[in-house]
C-alpha positions as CSV (number, residue, x, y, z in Angstrom):
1,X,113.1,107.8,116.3
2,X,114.8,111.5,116.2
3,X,113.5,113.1,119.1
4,X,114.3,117.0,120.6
5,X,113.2,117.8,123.9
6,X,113.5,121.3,125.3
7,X,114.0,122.4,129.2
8,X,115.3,125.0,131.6
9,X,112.4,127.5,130.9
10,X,110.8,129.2,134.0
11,X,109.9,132.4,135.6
12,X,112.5,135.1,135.8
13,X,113.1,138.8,136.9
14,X,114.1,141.4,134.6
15,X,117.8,141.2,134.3
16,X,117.9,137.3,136.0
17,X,119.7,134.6,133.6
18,X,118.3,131.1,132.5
19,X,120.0,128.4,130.6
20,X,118.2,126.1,128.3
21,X,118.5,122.8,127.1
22,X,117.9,120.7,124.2
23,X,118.5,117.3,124.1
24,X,118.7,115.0,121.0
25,X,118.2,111.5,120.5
26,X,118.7,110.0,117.0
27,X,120.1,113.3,115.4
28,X,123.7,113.9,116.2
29,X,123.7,117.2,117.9
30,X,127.4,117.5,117.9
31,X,127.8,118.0,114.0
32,X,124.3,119.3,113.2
33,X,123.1,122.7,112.6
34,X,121.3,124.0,115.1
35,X,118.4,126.8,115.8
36,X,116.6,128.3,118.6
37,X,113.9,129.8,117.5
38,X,110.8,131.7,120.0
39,X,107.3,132.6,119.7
40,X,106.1,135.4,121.8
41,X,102.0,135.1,122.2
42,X,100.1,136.8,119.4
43,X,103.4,136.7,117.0
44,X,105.4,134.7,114.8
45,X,107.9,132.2,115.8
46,X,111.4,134.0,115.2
47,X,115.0,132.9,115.0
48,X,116.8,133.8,117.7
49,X,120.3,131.6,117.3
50,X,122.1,129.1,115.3
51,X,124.9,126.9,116.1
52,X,125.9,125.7,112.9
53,X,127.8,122.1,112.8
54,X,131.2,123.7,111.5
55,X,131.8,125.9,114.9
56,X,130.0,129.3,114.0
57,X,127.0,131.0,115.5
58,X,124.4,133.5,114.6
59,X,122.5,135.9,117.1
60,X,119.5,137.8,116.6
61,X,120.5,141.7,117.1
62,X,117.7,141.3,119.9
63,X,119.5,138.8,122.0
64,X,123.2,139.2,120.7
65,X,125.6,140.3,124.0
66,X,123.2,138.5,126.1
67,X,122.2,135.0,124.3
68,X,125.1,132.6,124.5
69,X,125.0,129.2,123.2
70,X,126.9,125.9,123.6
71,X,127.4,121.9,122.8
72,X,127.8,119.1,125.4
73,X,128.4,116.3,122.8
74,X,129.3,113.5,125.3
75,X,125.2,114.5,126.7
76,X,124.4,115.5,122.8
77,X,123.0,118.4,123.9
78,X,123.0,122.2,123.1
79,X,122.4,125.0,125.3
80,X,121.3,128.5,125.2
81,X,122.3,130.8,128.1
82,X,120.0,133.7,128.4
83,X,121.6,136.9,130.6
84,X,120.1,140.1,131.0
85,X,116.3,138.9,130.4
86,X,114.0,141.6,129.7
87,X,110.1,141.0,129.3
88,X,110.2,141.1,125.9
89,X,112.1,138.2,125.7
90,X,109.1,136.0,127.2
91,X,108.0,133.4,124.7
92,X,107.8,130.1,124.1
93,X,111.2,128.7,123.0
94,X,112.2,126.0,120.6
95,X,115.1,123.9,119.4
96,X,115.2,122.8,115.8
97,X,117.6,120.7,113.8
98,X,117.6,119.1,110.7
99,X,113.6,119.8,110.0
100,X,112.6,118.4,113.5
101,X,111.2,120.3,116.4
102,X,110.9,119.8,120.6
103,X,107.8,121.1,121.8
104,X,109.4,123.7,123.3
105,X,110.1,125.3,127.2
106,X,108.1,128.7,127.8
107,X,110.3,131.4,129.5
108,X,108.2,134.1,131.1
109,X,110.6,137.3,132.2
110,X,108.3,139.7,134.6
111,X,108.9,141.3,137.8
């Protein structure tokens, strides 16, 4: 049973870091593509990253210089490093791969 379960979100400051997590079972995280995606309240879910199985990234001119993401393959897990939080990055964030979803981790930046 493929399963994707997102963690790490939380309350931040302005400017604070966070680093979430999403870990696979039954999908091979390290040679899958992967995308974080978020969904503020009120609006649309939007990519925000991809970690594509041959090595290369994409970043959302929102988050790009501040998003960072990353593979632990021995825990088959991806990360996404979030620097310089502003408020407009709250939303509720999401790991996909391969057509499945986690239920997602909500990250709420306020002061």
């Amino acid at each position: 049973q493929v399963q994707l379960v997102e963690s790490g979100g939380g309350l931040v400051q302005p400017g604070g870091s966070l680093r979430l997590s999403c870990a696979a079972s039954g999908i091979p995280l390290s040679i899958a593509d992967v995308n974080w995606y978020r969904q503020a309240p009120g609006k649309e879910r939007d990519l925000v990253a991809s970690m594509f199985g041959g090595g290369s990234t994409y970043y959302a001119d929102s988050v790009k210089g501040r998003f960072a993401g990353s593979r632990d393959n021995a825990k088959n897990t991806v990360y996404l490093q979030m620097n310089s939080l502003k408020p407009e990055d709250t939303a509720v964030y999401y790991c996909s791969a391969r057509s499945y979803w986690g239920k997602g981790t909500l990250v709420t930046v306020s002061s």
